[in-house]
N, C-alpha and C positions, 0 to 999 in steps of 0.2 A: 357057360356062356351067358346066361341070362342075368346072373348076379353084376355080370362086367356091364351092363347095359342100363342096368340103373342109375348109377354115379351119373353115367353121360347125359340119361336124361335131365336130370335135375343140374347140370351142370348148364343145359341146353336151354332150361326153363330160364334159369337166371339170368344168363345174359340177352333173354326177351324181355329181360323188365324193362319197367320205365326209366328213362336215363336222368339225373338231377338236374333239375331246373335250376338254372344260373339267378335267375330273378329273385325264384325263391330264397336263393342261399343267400344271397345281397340280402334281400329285405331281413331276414332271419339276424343276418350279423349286427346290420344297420342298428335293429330292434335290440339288440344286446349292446350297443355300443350307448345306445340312448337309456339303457336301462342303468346301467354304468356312470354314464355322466351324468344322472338324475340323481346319483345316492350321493355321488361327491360332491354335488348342487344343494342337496340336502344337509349334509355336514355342515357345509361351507355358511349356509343360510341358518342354520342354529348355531356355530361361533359368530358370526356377525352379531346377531340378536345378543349375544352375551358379552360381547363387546373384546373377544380374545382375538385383539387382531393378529398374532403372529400365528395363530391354529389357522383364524379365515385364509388369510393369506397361504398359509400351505396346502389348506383345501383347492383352493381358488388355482393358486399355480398349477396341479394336480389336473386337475379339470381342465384349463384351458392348453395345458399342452398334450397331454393325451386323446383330448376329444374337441380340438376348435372349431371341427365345423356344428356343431351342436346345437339344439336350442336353450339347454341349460345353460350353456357356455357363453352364449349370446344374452343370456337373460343376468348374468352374474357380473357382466362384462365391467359397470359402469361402479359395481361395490365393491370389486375385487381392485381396482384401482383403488378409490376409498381405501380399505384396508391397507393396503400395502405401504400408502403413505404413512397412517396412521400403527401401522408394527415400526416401520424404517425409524418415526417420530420416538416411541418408545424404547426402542435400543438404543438412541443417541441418547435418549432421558437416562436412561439406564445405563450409561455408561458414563455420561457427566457425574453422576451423582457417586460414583463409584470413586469418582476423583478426590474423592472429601474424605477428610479423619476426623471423627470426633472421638472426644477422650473424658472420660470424668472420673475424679480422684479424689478421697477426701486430706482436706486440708487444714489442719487446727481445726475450728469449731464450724468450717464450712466447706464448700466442696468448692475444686478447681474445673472449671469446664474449658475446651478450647475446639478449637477448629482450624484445619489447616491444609491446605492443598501444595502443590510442587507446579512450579511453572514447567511448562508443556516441553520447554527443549532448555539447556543445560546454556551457561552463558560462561565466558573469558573472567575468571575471577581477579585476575593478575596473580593468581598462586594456583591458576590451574582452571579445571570448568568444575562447572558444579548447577544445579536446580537448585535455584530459589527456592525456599519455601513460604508461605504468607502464614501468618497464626493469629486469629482472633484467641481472645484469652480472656476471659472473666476469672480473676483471684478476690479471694472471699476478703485478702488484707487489702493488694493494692490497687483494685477494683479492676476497669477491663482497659486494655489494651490491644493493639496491633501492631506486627512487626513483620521485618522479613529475617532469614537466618541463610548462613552461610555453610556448606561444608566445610570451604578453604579459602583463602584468600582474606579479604577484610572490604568492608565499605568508604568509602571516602565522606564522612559525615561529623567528625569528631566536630564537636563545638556547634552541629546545626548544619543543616542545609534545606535546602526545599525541590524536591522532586517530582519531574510533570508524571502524573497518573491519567491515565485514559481508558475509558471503559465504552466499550460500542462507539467510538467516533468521536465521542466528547470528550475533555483533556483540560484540566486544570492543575497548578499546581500547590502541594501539598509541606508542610512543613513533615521534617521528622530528624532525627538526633540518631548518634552511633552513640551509647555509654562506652567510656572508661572500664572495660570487665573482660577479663578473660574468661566468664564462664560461658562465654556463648556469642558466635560473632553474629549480631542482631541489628538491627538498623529499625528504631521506631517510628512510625507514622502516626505524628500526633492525634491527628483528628480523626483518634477510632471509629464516631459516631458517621463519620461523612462518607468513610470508605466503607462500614460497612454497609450504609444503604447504598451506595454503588454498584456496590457487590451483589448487595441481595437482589436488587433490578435486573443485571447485566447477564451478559453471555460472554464477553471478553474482555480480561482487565489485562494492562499493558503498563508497566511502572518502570521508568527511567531509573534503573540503578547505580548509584555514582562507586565508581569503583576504585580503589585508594591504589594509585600508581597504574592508574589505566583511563582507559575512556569509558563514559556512558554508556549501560548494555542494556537493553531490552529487554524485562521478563515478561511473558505473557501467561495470561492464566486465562483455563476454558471456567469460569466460575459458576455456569446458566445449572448445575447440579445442586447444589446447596441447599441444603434444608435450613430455614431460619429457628425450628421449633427446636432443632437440639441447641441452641443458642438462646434461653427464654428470656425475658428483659432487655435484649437488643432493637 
């Protein structure tokens, strides 16, 4: 009998302990939630400093929806916007600039350089749809050029025409020629030198293209991507 009497007591000891303080367990969790939203306050404030906003910004998001009522949270509050602009800012950079092909090739005794993008949505060719392409062209014989190309269809330009060009709001019109050539359905824009610095300014170019047995179509191009240094001498 005496062995059965022990267990009981200490069974009896325990539940006279003290019972957990509500307070204290708040304040305990509270102090781990602040201890938490300090390290990713921390992170957050050495990306900033190094200027990696798409890291800041995931620190930051991180932080402010895990732990908003915070004082870290509250103290990041007005950089974490900052960044977020400035990631948003750089993925659009980085996604314009993705729009672009550059190429170089050697040619006779010199090199072929070019650049060339695809308008943003596909247009009525009258032989079908197709994406304009634009090509800047530096050739080492027949020096530099700009044109648009066709997949299908043909351009309405034989003999000459002049085409309104518009880039951000502004809009003038341009000479440019279709050749005589089945090697390639091309439409030139004379005044290489005018569209490419349009080009190299702008964020959206908009070129009226005449289309042979059709009407007038639209290409637009997100252009704001462009690197002018793969293009040297332009």
């Amino acid at each position: 009998m005496p062995r059965l009497v022990l267990p009981a007591v200490l069974l009896a000891l325990a539940a006279c302990g003290p019972a957990p303080d509500p307070a204290a367990e708040a304040a305990a969790k509270a102090a781990e939630r602040s201890r938490a939203a300090d390290e990713l306050a921390r992170q957050f404030d050495q990306q900033f400093a190094a200027g990696n906003w798409p890291l800041a910004r995931a620190h930051g998001d991180v932080l402010i929806a895990q732990y908003p009522d915070t004082p870290a949270a509250r103290r990041i509050a007005a950089q974490h916007a900052e960044a977020r602009r400035k990631a948003d800012a750089a993925q659009e950079d980085k996604r314009l600039a993705a729009l672009w092909t550059y190429q170089s090739q050697p040619l006779g005794k010199g090199e072929q350089l070019s650049a060339s993008i695809h308008a943003r949505e596909a247009i009525d060719t009258g032989g079908g749809r197709s994406r304009p392409q634009l090509i800047f062209r530096d050739h080492p014989e027949w020096g530099r050029s700009s044109y648009l190309v066709l997949e299908n269809g043909d351009f309405d330009c034989y003999g000459g025409c002049r085409v309104e060009v518009g880039v951000d709001g502004t809009s003038r019109r341009m000479a440019a020629s279709r050749p005589k050539t089945d090697e390639a359905i091309a439409m030139f824009i004379e005044d290489e030198r005018a569209l490419w610095r349009a080009v190299r300014g702008g964020g959206r170019l908009v070129i009226a293209v005449p289309v042979k047995g059709g009407s007038v179509q639209e290409a637009v191009f997100e252009v704001g991507g462009l690197d002018p240094a793969r293009m040297p001498g332009w």
